[in-house]
N, C-alpha and C positions, 0 to 999 in steps of 0.2 A: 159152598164147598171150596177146597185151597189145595193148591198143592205146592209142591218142592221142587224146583228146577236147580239143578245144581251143574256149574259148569267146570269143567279142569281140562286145562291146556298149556303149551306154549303161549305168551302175552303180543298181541297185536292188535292195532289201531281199528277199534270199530266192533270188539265182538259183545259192547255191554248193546251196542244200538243195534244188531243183528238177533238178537234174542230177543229185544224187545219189540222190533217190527213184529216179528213171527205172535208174541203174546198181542199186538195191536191187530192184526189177521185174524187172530181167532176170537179176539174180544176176552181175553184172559187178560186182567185188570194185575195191573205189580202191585202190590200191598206194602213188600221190604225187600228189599236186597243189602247185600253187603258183597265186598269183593276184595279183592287184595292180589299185588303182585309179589311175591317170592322170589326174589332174581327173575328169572324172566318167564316164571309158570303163577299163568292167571287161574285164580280161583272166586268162582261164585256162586253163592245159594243166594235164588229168591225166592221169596212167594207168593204165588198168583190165588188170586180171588177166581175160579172158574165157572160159578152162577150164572153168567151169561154167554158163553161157549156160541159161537156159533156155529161149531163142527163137533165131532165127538169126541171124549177126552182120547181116545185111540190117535184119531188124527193129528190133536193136536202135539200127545207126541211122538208121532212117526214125523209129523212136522220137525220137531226138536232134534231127534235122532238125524233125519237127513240131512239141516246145518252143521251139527257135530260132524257127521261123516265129509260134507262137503272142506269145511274147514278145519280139519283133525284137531277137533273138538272132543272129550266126553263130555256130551250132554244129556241129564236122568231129569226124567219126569215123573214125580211120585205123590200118587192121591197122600193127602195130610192125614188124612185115618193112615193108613199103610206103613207113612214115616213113624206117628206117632206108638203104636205099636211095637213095631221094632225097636226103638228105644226105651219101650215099658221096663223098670224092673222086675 
């Protein structure tokens, strides 16, 4: 199972290796990211492999949510069925 972590913020030193500690924590495996700065608004979707979780997907994003909030961050965690859905025709 995979999911979509997606981050959007102002751009500062350190927030590709703060998301990825938090997915090394839970055992959520990065699969692909892509990122890009915009003048100075960081944007990134990755996605995590989450087959081997070692917490619940809940936790792992209240994990995610409490970096975003600590760092005014928006950071979304979205099961891959879910994403993929929503962008069904």
């Amino acid at each position: 199972m995979k999911t979509v972590v997606s981050v959007i913020g102002k751009d500062a030193v350190g927030i590709i290796s703060k998301v990825s500690a938090v997915c090394a924590e839970c055992n959520a495996n990065i699969v692909d990211i892509t990122q890009s700065v915009l003048q100075d608004m960081f944007v990134m979707v990755m996605l995590t492999e989450i087959g081997g979780l070692n917490c619940s997907f809940t936790e792992f994003s209240d994990k995610m949510k409490a970096l975003g909030a600590d760092k005014k961050l928006d950071i979304r965690v979205m099961h891959e069925d879910i994403f993929n859905s929503m962008h069904r025709i």
